[in-house]
Structures are given as structure tokens and as C-alpha cells.
Phi, psi and omega in degrees: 000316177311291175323285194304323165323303153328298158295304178304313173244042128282307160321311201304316202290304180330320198286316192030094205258355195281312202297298193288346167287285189324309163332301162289343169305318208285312172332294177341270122026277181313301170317290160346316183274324168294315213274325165277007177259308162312324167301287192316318202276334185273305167324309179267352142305295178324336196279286206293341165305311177310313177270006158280327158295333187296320191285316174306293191296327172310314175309316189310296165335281154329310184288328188288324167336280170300356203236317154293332186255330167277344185070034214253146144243354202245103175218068154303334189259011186274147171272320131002289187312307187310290178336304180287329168273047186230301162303332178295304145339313174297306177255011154293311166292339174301305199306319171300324186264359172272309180304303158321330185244354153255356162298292177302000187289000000 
């Protein structure tokens, strides 16, 4: 009886059933921290989209504004404009540089 008992956990240690679960614990572990660093990275695209449509519409706003009550077409000299496409820019690189930087991730 000892002998067949033996023989059985020899097989099993042959096997190396301890080694290959820690190998998949650790895959595991690792998957998890990419699939949640993608969330984080999508979430906060997501966020700055939201406020680059907020932006667009305030520029829309602003142009339609000037254009009715001033007749306006030209609004190189407005400061407004500038500003705002100075924010529409900003978070288009943000955006990029969030993408850009979990891509080397």
C-alpha cells in the first residue's frame, strides 16, 4: 500500500502542479493591472472628450453669437476665439499624450 502511495506522489511532484498554479496566479495578477491601467486610460479619454465636445460647442456658440448680433467673419481680432481654440488644442494633446503614453505601457 505504501509503494502504490508513493508512486502516486511522485507522479503528482513530476507534475509540478504547485509551480504551474503560481505561474497562472501571477499571469492572472498581471492581467488585472493591464486590463484595469486600460480602464483608467479610457475613462479619462473619455472624460476629455467630453469636455473637447463642451468646447467645440461653446466656440459654435461664440461664432454663431458674433455672427448674429455683429455680422461678424473675421475674428482674428476676438480674444475669445483665440482662447477657446487654444483650449480645443490642449485637450486634443492631452488626448494624445494619454494615448501615446499607454501605448508604451
Amino acid at each position: 500500500m505504501a509503494d502504490i502511495l508513493d508512486n502516486y506522489i511522485n507522479k503528482v511532484n513530476k507534475l509540478e502542479i504547485q509551480k504551474k498554479v503560481e505561474r497562472y496566479y501571477d499571469a492572472a495578477v498581471a492581467y488585472k493591472d493591464k486590463f484595469l491601467k486600460l480602464i483608467v486610460m479610457r475613462f479619462e479619454v473619455l472624460k476629455i472628450k467630453f469636455e473637447l465636445k463642451k468646447n467645440y460647442i461653446e466656440l459654435g456658440q461664440f461664432v454663431s453669437k458674433s455672427y448674429s448680433k455683429e455680422k461678424t467673419v473675421d475674428f482674428s481680432y476676438k480674444e475669445d476665439f483665440f482662447s477657446l481654440n487654444h483650449d480645443i488644442k490642449k485637450n486634443i494633446r492631452y488626448i494624445n499624450k494619454i494615448k501615446s503614453y499607454y501605448k508604451q505601457k
